[in-house]
N, C-alpha and C positions, 0 to 999 in steps of 0.2 A: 306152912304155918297158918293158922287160925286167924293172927293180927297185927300185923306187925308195929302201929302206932298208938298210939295214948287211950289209955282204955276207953272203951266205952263214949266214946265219940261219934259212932259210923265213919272215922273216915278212913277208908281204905287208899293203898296205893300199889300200885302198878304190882301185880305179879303175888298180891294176897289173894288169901282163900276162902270162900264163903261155901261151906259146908251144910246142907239141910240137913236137918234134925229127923225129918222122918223119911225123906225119900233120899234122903244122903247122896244126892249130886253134885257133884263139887263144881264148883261156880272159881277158875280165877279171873277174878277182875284186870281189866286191861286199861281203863283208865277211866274217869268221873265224868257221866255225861252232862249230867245238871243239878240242884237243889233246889228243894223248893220247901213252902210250909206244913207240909205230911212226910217228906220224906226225902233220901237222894240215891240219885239213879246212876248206874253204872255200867259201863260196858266190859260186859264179861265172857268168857269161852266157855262152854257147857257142852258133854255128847260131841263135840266135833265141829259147832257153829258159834257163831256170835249171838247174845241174847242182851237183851239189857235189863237190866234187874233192879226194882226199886226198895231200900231197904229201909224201916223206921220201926219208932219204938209206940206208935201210936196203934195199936193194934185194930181198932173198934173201925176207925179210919180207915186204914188198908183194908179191913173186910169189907166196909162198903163200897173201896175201889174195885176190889177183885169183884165182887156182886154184879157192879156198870160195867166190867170190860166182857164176864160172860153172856151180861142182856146185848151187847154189843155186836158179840160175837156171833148171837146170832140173829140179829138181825140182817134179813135176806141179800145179799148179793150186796154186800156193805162189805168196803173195802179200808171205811172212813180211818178205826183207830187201829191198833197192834193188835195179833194175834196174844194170848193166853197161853205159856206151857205149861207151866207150874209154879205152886202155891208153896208153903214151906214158912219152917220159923231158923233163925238159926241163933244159937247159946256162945254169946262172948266170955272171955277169960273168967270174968265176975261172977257168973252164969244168970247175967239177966237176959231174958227171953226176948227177941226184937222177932217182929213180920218180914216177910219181903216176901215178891213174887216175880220171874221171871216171864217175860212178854219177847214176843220178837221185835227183833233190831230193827229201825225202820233210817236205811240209808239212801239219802238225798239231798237235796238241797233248801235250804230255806227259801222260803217262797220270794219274800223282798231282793234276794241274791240271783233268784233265777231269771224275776222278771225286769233285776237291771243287766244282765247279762244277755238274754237271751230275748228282749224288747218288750214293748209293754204292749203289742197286739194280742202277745199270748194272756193276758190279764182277764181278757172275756172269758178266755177258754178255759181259766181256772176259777173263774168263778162259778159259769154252766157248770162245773164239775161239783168244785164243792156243796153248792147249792142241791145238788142232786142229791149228794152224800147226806146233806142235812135231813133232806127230806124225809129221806129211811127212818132216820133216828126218829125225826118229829113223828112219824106215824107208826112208829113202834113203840113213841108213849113217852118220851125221855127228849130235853133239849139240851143241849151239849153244855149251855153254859160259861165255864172258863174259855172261849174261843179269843183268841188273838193273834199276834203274826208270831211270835215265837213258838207254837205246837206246830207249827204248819209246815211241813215240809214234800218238798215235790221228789217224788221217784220217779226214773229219766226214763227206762225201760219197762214199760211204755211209759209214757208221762200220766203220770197219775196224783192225784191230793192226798195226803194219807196226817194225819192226825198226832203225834207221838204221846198226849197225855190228856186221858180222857176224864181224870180225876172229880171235876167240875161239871160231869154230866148229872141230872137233877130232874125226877119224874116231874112232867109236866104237869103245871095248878101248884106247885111246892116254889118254896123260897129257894133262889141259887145260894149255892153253899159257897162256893167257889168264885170269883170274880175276878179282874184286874181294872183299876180305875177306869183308865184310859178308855177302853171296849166298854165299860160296863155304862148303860142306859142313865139308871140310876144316879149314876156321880154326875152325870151331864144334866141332870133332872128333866131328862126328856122322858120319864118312864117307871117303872118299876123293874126291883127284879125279881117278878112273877115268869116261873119258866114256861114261859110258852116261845112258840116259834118267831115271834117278832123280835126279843130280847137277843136271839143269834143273828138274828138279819141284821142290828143294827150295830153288832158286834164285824159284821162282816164287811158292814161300809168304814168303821173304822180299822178294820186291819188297811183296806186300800190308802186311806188317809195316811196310815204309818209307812205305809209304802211308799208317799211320796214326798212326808215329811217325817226324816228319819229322827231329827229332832222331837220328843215331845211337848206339846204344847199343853198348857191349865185350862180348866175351864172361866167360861168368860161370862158378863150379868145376861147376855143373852145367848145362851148355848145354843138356837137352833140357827141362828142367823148368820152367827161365827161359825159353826158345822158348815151349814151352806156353802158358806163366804168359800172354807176352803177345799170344798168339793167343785165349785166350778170355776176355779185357779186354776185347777187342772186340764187343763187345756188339751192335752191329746183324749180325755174319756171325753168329748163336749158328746159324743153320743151316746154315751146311757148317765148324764148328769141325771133326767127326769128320775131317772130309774131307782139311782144312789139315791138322791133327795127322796121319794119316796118311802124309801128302807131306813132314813133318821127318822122321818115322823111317823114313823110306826104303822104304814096304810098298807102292807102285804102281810096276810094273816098266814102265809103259808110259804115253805122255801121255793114250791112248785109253782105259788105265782109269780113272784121274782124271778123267776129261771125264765118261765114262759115270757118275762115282759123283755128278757133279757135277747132272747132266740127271737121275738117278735121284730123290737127292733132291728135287728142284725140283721135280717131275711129282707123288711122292710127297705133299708139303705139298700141293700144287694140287690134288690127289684128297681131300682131305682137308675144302675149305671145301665149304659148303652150296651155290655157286649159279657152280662156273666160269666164267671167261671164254669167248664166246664162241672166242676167239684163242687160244686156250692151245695147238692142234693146230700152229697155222701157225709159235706164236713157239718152241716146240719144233725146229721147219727153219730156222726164220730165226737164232734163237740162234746152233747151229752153224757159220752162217756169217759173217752180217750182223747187226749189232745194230741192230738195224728198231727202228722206231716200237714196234710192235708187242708187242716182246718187251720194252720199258721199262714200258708197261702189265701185263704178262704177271708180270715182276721186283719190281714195288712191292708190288702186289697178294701179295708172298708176304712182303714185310718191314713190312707196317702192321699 
């Protein structure tokens, strides 16, 4: 069947059909991965795999998402958001015309979920990562923009950052189209939202913040001070507070210098004990990339 609930809704359930109009792939949905304000996305089976597919009636919208996910896609050795398989319209009951475009699945864990689960040493090692990932993007002309802890999800083999909705990314010098209060600079009036690289660095100190107030809080008459306040509450990061603090007040013009100041530190402390880790060279490369084994021994070993 085509639809099985109330016309012209989008909302699909469990075990309907989503039929492309020109490349006639049959998509059935397995169940509603999210909504949001352009469209809603769904997990569905295609060809033999899981894909997730976002479908909306906003057409003009979705071309400029598909547009951000191919400049994405090819940006070099960038792992950040979902791969692209196909593009497509598909014709409800009515016969009005809706967008959608099917991405790969991106299965893992949400970041706040991983790093209560699995300690918060690992929390350096995902930020060296994403920070790296940002970097890509910033220098291939585009800041991501919407960034916050709900896109963010970590893949376990290998452990990796991966992004699941890039909708919000916004060539750099232009207005962010995309935002969420909370993350966004702007609402805290520490800033504008001019896309450039500092605007996601300080979206990245407050996913951490969300991380360890899962609660949201308002903003207050003095937003940098109350930022502060409850960035060095935090008491297990007491060693990269400078670092966070720096990334609200806007003083790293680039992801790669936050990374560096990030790796700077962490090598610094580790020069520091009496009897280094063997590892400390390898989990230094691996960091960067991949959050190995390796570099969890390497990250504890600098917060006990």
């Amino acid at each position: 069947m085509m639809h099985s609930v109330k016309k012209d809704n989008l909302e699909f359930n469990k075990g309907d059909t989503i039929i492309g109009r020109w490349q006639q792939t049959r998509y059935t949905v397995m169940r509603q991965l999210g909504k949001g304000m352009i469209g809603t996305v769904y997990l569905c089976r295609a060809k033999g795999r899981l894909v997730a597919l976002k479908i909306s009636e906003q057409q003009m919208q979705m071309t400029t998402e598909v547009n951000v996910m191919k400049e994405l896609n090819e940006v070099q050795d960038s792992r950040l958001g979902p791969f692209l398989h196909e593009v497509d319209d598909w014709i409800s009951l009515s016969g009005q015309v809706y967008s959608f475009y099917a991405m790969e699945y991106i299965a893992g864990e949400a970041i706040h979920s991983y790093v209560r689960d699995k300690g918060e040493e690992w929390l350096v090692v995902l930020l060296i990562q994403l920070l790296d990932e940002l970097d890509k993007v910033h220098q291939a002309g585009y800041v991501f923009g919407d960034l916050k802890k709900e896109h963010i999800i970590i893949e376990k083999h290998p452990v990796t950052v991966r992004c699941i909705d890039v909708g919000g990314m916004t060539k750099r010098g232009r207005s962010v189209k995309e935002y969420s209060e909370f993350y966004d600079r702007a609402y805290w009036q520490l800033g504008t939202r001019k896309a450039e690289p500092s605007y996601d660095l300080f979206a990245l100190v407050m996913i951490v913040l969300s991380i360890y107030y899962p609660n949201p809080f308002k903003r207050r008459s003095l937003p940098l001070p109350f930022l502060s306040q409850k960035v060095t509450n935090i008491k297990r990061l007491h060693l990269i507070h400078p670092i966070l603090l720096n990334a609200l007040s806007g003083k790293y013009d680039t992801a790669q210098a936050m990374k560096d100041a990030l790796i700077k530190t962490v090598v610094k402390k580790r020069t520091k004990r009496s009897q280094p880790q063997k590892s400390a060279t390898s989990y230094l490369i691996q960091s960067v990339f991949v959050a190995s084994v390796a570099s969890l021994y390497y990250i504890l070993s600098l917060f006990l």
